[in-house]
Gaussian input, Z-matrix of N, CA and C with variables (Angstrom, degrees):
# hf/3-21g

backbone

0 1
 N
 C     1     B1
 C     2     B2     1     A1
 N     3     B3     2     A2     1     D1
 C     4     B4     3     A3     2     D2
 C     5     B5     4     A4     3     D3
 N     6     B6     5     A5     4     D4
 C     7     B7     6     A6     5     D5
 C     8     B8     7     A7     6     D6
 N     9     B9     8     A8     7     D7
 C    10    B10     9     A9     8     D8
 C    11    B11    10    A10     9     D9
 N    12    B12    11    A11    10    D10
 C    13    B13    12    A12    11    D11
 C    14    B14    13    A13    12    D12
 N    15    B15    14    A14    13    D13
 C    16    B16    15    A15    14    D14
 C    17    B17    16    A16    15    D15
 N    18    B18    17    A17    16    D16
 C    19    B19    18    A18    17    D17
 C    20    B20    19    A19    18    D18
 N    21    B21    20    A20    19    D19
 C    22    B22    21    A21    20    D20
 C    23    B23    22    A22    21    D21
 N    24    B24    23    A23    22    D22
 C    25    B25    24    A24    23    D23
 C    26    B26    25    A25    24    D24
 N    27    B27    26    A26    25    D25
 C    28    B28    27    A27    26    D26
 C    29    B29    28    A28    27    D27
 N    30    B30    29    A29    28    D28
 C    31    B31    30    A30    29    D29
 C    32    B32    31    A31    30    D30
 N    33    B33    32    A32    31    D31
 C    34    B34    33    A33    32    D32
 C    35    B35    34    A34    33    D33
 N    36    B36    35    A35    34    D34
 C    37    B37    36    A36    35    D35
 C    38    B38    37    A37    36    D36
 N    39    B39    38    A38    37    D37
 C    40    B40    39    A39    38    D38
 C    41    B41    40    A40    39    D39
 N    42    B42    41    A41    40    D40
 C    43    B43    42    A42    41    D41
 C    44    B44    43    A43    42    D42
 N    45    B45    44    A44    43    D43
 C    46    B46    45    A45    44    D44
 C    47    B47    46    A46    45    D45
 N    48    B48    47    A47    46    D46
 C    49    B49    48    A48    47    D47
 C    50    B50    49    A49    48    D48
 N    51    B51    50    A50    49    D49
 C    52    B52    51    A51    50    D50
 C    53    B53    52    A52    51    D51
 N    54    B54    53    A53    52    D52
 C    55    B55    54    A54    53    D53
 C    56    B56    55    A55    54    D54
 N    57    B57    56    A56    55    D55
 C    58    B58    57    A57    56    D56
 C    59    B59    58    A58    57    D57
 N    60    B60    59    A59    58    D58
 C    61    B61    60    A60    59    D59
 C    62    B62    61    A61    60    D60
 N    63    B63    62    A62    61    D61
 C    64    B64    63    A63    62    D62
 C    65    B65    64    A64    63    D63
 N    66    B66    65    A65    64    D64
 C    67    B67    66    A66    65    D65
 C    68    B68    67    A67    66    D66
 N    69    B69    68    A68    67    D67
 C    70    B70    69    A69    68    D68
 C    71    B71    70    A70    69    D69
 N    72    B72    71    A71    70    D70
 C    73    B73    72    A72    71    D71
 C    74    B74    73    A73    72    D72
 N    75    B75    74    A74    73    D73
 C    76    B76    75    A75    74    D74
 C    77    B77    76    A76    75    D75
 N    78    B78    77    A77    76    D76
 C    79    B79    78    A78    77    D77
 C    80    B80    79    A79    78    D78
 N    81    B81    80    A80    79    D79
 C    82    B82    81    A81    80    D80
 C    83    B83    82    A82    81    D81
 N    84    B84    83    A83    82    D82
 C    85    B85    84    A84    83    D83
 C    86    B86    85    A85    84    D84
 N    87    B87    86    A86    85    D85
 C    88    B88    87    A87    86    D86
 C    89    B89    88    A88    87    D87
 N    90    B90    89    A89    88    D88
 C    91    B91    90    A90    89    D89
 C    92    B92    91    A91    90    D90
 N    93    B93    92    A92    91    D91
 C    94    B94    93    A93    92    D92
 C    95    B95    94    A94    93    D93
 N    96    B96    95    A95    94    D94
 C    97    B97    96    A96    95    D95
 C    98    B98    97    A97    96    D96
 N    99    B99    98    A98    97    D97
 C   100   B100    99    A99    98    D98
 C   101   B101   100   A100    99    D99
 N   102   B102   101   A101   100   D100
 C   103   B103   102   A102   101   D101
 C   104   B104   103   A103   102   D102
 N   105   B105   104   A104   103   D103
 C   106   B106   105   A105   104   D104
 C   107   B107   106   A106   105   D105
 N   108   B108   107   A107   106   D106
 C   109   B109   108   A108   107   D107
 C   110   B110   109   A109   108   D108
 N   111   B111   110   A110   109   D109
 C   112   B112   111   A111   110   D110
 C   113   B113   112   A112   111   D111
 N   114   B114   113   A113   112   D112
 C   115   B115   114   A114   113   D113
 C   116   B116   115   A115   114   D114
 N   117   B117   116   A116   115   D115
 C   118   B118   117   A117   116   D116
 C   119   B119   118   A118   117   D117
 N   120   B120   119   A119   118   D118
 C   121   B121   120   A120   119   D119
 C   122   B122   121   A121   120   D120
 N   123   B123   122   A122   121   D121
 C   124   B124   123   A123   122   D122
 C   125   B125   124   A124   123   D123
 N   126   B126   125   A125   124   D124
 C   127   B127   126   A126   125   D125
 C   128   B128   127   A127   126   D126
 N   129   B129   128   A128   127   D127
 C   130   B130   129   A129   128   D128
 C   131   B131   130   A130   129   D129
 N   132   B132   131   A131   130   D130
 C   133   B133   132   A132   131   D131
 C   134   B134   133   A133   132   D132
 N   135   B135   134   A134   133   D133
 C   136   B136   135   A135   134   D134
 C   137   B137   136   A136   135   D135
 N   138   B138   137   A137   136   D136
 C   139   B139   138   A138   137   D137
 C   140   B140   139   A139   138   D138
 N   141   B141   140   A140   139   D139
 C   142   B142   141   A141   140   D140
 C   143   B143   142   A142   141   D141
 N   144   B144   143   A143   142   D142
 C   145   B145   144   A144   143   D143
 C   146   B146   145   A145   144   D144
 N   147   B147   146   A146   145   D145
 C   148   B148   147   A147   146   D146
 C   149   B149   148   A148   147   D147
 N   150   B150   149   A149   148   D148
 C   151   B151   150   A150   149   D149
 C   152   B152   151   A151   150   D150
 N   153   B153   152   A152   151   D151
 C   154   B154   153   A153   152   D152
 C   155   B155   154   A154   153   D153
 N   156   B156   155   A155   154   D154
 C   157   B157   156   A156   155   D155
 C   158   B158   157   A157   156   D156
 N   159   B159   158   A158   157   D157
 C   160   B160   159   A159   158   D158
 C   161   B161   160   A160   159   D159
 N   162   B162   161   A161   160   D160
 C   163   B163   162   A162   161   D161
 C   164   B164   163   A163   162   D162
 N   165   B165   164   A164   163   D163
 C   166   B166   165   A165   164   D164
 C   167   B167   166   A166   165   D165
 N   168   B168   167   A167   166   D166
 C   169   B169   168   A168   167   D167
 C   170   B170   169   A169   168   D168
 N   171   B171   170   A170   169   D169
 C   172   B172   171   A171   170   D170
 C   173   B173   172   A172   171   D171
 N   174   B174   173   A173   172   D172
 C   175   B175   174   A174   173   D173
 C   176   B176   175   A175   174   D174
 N   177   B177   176   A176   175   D175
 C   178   B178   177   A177   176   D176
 C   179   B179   178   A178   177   D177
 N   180   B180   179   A179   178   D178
 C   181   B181   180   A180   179   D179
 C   182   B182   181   A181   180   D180
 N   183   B183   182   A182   181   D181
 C   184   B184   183   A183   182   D182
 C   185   B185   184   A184   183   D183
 N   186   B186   185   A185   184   D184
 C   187   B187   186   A186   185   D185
 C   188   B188   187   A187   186   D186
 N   189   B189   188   A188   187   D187
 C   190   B190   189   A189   188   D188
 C   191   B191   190   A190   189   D189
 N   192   B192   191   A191   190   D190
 C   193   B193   192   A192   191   D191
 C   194   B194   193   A193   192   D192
 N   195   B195   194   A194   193   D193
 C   196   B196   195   A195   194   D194
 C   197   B197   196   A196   195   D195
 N   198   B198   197   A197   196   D196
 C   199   B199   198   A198   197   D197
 C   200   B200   199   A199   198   D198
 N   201   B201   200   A200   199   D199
 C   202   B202   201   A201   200   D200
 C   203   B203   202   A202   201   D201
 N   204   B204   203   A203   202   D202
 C   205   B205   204   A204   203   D203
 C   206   B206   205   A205   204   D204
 N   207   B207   206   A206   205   D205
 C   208   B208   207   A207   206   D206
 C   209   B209   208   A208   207   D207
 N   210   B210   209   A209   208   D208
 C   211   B211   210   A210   209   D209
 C   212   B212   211   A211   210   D210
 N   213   B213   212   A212   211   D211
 C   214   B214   213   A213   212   D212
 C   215   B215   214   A214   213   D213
 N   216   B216   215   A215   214   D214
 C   217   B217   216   A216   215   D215
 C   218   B218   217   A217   216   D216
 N   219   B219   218   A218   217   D217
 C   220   B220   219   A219   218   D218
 C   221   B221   220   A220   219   D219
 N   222   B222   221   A221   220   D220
 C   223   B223   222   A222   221   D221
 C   224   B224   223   A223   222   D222
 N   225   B225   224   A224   223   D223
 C   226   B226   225   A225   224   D224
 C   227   B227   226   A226   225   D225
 N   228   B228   227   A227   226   D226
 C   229   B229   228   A228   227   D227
 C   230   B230   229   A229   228   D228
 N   231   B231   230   A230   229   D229
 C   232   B232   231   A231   230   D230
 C   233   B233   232   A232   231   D231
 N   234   B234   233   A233   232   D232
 C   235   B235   234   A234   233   D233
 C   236   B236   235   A235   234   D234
 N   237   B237   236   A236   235   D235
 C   238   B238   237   A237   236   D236
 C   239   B239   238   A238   237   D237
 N   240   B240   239   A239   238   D238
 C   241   B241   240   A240   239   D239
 C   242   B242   241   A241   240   D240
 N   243   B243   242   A242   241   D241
 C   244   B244   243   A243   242   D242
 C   245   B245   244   A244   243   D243
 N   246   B246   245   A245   244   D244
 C   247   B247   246   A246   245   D245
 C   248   B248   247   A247   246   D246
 N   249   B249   248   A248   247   D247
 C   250   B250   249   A249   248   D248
 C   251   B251   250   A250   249   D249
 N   252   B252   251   A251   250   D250
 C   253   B253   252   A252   251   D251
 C   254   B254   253   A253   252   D252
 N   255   B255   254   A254   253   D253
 C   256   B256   255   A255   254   D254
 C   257   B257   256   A256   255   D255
 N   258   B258   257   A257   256   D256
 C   259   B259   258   A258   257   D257
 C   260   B260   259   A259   258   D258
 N   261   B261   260   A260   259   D259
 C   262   B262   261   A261   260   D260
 C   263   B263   262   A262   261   D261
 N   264   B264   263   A263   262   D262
 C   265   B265   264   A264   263   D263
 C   266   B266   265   A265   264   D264
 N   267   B267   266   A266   265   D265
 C   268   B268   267   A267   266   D266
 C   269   B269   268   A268   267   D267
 N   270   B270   269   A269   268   D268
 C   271   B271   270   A270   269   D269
 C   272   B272   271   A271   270   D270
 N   273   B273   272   A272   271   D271
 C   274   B274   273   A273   272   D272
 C   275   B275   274   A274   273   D273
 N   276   B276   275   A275   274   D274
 C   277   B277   276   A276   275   D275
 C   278   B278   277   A277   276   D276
 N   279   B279   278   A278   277   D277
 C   280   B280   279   A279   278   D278
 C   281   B281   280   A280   279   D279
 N   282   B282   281   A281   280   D280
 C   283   B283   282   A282   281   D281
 C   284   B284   283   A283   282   D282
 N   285   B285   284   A284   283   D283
 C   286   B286   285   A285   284   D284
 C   287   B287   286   A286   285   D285
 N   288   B288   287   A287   286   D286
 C   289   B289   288   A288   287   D287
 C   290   B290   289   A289   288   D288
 N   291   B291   290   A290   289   D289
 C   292   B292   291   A291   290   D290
 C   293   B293   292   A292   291   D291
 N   294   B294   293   A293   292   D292
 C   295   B295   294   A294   293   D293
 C   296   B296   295   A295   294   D294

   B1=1.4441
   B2=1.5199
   B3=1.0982
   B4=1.6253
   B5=1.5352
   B6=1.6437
   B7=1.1807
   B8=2.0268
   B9=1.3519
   B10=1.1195
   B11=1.8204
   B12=1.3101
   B13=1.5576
   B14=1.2355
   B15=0.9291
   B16=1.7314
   B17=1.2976
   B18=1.6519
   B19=1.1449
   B20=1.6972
   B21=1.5165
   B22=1.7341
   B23=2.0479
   B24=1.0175
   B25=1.5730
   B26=1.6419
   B27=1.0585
   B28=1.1613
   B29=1.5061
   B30=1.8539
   B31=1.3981
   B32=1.9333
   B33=0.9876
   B34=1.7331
   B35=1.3631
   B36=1.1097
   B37=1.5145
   B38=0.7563
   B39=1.5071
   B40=1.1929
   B41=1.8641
   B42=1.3430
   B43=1.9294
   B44=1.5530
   B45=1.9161
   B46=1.5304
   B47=1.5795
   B48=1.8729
   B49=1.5303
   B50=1.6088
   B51=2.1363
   B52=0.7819
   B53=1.6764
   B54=1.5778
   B55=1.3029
   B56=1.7180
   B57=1.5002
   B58=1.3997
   B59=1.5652
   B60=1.1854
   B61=1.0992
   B62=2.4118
   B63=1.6040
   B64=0.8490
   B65=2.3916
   B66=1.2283
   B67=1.3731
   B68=1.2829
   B69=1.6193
   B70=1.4002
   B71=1.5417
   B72=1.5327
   B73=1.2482
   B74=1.5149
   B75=1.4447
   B76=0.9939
   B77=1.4227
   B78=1.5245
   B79=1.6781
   B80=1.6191
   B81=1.3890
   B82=1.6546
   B83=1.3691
   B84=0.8891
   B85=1.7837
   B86=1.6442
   B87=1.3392
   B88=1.5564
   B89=1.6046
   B90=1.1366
   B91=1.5855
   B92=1.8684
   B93=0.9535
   B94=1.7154
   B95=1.7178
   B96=0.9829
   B97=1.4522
   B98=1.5951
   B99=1.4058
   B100=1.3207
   B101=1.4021
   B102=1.5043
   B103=1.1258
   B104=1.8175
   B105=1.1318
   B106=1.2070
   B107=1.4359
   B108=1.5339
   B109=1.0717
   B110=1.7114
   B111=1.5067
   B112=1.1582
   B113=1.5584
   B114=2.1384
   B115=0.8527
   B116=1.2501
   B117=1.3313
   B118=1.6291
   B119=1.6297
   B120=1.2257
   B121=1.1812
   B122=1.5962
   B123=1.8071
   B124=1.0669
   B125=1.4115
   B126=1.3157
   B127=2.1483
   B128=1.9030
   B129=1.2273
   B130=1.8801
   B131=1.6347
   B132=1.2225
   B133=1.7534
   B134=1.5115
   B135=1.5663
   B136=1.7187
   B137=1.6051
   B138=1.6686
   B139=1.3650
   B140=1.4811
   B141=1.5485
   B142=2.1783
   B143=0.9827
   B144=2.1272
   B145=1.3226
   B146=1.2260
   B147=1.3890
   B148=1.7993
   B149=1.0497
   B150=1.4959
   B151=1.7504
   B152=1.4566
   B153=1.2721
   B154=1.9313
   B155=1.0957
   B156=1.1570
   B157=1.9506
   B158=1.9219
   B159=1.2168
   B160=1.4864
   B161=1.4649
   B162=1.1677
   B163=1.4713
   B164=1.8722
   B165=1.2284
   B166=1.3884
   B167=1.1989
   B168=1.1177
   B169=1.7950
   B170=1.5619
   B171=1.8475
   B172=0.9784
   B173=1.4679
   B174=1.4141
   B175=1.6423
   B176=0.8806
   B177=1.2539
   B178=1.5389
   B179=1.7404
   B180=1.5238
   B181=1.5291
   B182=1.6448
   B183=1.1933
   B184=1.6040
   B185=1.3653
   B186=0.8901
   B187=1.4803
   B188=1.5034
   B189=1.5093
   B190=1.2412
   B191=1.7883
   B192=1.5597
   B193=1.5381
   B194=1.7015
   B195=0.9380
   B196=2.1407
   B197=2.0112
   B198=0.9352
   B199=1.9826
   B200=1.5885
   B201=1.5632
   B202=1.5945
   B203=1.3251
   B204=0.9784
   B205=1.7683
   B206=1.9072
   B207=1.3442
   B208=1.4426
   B209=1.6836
   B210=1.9813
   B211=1.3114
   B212=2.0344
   B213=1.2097
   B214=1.6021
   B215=1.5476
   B216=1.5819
   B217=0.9531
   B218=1.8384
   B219=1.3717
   B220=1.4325
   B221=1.6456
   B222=1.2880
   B223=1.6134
   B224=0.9875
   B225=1.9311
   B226=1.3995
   B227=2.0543
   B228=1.1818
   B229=1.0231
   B230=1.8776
   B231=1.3467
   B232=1.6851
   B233=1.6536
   B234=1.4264
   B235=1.3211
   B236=1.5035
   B237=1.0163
   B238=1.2217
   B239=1.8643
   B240=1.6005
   B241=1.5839
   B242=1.8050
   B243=1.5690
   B244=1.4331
   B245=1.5989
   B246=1.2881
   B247=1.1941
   B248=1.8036
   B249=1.8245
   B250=2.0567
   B251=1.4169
   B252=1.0727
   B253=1.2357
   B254=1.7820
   B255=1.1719
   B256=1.8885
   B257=1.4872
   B258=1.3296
   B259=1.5796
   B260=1.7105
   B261=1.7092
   B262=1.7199
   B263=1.2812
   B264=1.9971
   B265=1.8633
   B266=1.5160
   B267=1.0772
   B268=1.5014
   B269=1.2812
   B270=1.6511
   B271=1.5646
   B272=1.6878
   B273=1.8055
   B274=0.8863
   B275=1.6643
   B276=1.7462
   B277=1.8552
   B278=1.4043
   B279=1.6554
   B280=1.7588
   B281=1.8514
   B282=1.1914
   B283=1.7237
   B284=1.5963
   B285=1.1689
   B286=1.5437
   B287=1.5342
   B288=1.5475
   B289=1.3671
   B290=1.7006
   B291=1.4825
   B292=1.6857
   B293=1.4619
   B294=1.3911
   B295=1.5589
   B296=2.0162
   A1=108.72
   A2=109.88
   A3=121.05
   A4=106.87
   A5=90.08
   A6=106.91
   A7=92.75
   A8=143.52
   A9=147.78
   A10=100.91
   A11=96.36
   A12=110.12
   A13=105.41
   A14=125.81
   A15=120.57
   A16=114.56
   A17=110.12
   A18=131.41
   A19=99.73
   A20=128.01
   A21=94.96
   A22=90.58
   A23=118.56
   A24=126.74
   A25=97.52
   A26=119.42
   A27=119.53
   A28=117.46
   A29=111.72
   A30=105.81
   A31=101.93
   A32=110.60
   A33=99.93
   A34=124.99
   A35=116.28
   A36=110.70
   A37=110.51
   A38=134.70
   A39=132.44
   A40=110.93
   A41=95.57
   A42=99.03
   A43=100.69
   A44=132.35
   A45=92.20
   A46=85.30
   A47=118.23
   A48=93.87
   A49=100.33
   A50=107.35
   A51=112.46
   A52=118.16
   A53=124.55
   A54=110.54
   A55=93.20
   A56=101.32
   A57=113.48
   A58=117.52
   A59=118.44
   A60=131.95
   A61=115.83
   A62=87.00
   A63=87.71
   A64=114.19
   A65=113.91
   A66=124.69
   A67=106.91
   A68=106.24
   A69=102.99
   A70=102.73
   A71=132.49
   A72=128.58
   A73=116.53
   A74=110.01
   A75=103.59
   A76=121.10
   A77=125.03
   A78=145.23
   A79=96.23
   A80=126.60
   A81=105.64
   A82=96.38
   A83=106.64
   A84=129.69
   A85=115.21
   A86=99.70
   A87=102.14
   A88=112.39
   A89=124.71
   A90=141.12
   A91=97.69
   A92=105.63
   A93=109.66
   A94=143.86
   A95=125.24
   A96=125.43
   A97=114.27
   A98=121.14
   A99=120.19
   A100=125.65
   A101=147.36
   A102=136.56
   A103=126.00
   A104=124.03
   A105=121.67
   A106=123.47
   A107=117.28
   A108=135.39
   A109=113.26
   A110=128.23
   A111=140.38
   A112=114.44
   A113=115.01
   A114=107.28
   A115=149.06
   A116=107.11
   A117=122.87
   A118=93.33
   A119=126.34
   A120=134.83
   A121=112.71
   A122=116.55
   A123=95.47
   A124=108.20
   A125=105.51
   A126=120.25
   A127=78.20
   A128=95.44
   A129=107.63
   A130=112.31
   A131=102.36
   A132=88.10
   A133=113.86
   A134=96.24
   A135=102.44
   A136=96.47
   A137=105.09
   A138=123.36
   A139=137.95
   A140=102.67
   A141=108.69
   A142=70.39
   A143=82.70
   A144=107.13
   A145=123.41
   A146=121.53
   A147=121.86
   A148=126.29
   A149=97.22
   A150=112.33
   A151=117.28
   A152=107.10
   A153=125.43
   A154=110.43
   A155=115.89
   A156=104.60
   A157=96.05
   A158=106.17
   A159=86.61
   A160=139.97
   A161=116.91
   A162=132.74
   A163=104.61
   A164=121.42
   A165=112.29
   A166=105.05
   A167=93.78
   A168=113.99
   A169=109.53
   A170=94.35
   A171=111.05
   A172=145.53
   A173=128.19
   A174=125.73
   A175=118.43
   A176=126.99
   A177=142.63
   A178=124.06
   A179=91.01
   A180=94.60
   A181=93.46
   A182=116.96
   A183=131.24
   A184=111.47
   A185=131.54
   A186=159.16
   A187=118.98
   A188=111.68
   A189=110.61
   A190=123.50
   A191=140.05
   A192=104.66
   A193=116.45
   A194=106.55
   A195=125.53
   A196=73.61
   A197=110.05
   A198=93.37
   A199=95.97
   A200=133.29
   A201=118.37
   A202=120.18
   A203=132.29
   A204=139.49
   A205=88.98
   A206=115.70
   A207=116.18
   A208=128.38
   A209=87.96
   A210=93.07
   A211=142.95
   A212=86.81
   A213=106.57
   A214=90.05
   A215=135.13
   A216=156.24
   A217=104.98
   A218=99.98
   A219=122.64
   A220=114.47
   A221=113.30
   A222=122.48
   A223=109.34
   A224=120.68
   A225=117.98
   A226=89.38
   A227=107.60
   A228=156.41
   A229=93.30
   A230=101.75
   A231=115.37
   A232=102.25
   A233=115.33
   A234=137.48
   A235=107.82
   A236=131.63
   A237=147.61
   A238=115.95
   A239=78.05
   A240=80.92
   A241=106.62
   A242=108.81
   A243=119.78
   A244=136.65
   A245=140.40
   A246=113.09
   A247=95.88
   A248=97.39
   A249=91.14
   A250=118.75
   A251=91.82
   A252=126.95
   A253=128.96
   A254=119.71
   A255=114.29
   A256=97.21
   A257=112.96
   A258=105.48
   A259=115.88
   A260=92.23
   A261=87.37
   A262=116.84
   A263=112.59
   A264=101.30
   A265=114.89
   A266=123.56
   A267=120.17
   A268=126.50
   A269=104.67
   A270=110.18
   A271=94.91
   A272=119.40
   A273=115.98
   A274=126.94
   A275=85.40
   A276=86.12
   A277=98.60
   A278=123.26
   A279=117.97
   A280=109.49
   A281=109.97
   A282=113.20
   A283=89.89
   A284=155.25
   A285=172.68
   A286=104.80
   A287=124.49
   A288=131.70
   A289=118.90
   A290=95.53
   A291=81.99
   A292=102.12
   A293=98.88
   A294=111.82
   A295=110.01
   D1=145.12
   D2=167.84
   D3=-148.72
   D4=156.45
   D5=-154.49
   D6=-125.51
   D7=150.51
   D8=165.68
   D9=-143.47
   D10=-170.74
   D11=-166.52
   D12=-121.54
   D13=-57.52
   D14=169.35
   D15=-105.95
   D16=-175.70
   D17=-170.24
   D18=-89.25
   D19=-9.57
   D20=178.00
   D21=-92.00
   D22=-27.29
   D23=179.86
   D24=-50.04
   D25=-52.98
   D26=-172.86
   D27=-59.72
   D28=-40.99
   D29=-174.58
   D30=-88.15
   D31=-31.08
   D32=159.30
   D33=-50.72
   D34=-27.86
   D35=176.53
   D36=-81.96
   D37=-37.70
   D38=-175.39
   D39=-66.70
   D40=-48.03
   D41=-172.68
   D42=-69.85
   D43=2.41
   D44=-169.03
   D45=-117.73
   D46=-6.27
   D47=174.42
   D48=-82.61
   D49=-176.40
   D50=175.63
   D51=-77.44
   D52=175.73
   D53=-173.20
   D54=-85.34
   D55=164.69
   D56=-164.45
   D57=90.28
   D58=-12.21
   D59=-166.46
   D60=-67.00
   D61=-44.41
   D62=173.65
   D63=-137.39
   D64=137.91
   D65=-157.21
   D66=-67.34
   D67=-23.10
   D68=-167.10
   D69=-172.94
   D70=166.34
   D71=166.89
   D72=-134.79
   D73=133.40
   D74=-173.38
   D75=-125.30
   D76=112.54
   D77=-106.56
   D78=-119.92
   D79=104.93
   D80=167.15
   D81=-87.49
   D82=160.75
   D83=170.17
   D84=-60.45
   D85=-60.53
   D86=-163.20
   D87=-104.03
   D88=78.40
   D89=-159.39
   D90=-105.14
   D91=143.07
   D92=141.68
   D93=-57.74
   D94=139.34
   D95=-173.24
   D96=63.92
   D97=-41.41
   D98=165.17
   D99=-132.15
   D100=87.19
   D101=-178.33
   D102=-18.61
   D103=177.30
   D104=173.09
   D105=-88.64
   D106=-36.98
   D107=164.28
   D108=-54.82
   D109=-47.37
   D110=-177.96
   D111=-69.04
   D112=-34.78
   D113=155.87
   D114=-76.41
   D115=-5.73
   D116=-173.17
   D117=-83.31
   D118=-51.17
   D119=-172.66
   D120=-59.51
   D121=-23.56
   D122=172.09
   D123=-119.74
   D124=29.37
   D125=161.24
   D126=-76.01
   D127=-84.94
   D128=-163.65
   D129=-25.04
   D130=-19.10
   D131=-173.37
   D132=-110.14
   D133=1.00
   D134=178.33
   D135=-55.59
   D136=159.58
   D137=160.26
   D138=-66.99
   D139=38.32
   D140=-159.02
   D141=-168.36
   D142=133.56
   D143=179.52
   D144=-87.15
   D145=26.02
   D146=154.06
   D147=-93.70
   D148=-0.92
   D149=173.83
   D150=-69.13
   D151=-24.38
   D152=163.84
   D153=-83.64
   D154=-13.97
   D155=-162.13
   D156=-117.93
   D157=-23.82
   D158=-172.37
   D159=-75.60
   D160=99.19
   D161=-171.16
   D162=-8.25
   D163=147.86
   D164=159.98
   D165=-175.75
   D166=123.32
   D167=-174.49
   D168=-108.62
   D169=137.38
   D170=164.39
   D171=-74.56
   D172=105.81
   D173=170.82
   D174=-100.70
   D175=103.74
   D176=158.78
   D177=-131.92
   D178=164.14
   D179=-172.19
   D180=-109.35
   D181=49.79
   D182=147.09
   D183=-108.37
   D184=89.51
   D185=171.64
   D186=-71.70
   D187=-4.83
   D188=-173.59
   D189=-75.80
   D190=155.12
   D191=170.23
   D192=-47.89
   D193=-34.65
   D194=-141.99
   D195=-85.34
   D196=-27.60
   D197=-172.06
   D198=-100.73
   D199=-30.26
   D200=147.95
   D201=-53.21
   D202=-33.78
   D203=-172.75
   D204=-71.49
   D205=-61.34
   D206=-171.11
   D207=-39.32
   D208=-46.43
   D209=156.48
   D210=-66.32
   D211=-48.29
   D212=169.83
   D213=-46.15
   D214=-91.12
   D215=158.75
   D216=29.61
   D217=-73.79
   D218=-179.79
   D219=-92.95
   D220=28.89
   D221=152.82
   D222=77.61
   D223=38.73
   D224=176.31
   D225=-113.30
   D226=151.40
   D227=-119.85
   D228=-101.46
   D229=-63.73
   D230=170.87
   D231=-166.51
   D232=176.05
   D233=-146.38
   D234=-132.01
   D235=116.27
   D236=-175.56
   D237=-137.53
   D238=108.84
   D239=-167.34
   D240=-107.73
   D241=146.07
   D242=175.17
   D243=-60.41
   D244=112.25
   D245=36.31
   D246=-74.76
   D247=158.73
   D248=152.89
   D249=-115.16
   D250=141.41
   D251=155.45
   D252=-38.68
   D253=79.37
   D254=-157.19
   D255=-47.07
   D256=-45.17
   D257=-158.14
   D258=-67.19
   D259=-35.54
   D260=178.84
   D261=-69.26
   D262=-38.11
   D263=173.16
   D264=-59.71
   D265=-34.24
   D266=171.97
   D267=-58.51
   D268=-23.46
   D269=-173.32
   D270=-81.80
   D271=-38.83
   D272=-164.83
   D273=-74.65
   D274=-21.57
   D275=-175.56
   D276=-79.96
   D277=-43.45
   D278=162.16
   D279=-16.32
   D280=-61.65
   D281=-150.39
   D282=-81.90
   D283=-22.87
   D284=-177.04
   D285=-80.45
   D286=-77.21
   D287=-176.82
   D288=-48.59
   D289=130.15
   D290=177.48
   D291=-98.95
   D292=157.28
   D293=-167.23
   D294=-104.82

């Protein structure tokens, strides 16, 4: 597991390990220096093909449909809105993680 602070930390980590590296990502929305939405979008456009495939879920305390649609929208994965719920993120990284 790793943990960063924003959304460009997040897409660097992702582009300098190898793929396989990590099972799943899990995306807040409202970050510093890079949003969540902005970072998923620039996981998705890296050049490696786990950059399409890697699960990434949304946590935010935008709860709205139109702010789930935003995420989906920009190539996140599913929507998880604040407060959460342990059992549903657990249910969700289950249905996401490959085994």
């Amino acid at each position: 597991m790793e943990v960063v602070g924003d959304g460009q930390k997040a897409e660097e980590a992702f582009a300098r390990n190898p793929a396989g590296t990590y099972d799943v990502i899990l995306m807040d929305i409202m970050m510093p220096v890079m949003d969540g939405i902005s970072a998923t979008k620039a996981i998705r456009a890296l050049e490696r093909p786990d950059a399409k495939t890697i699960p990434i879920i949304a946590l935010t305390a935008n709860a709205f449909e139109e702010d789930a649609n935003r995420c989906l929208d920009a190539g996140m994965n599913a929507h998880l809105a604040k407060p959460l719920d342990m059992k549903k993120v657990l249910t969700t990284i289950a249905k996401y993680r490959k085994t």
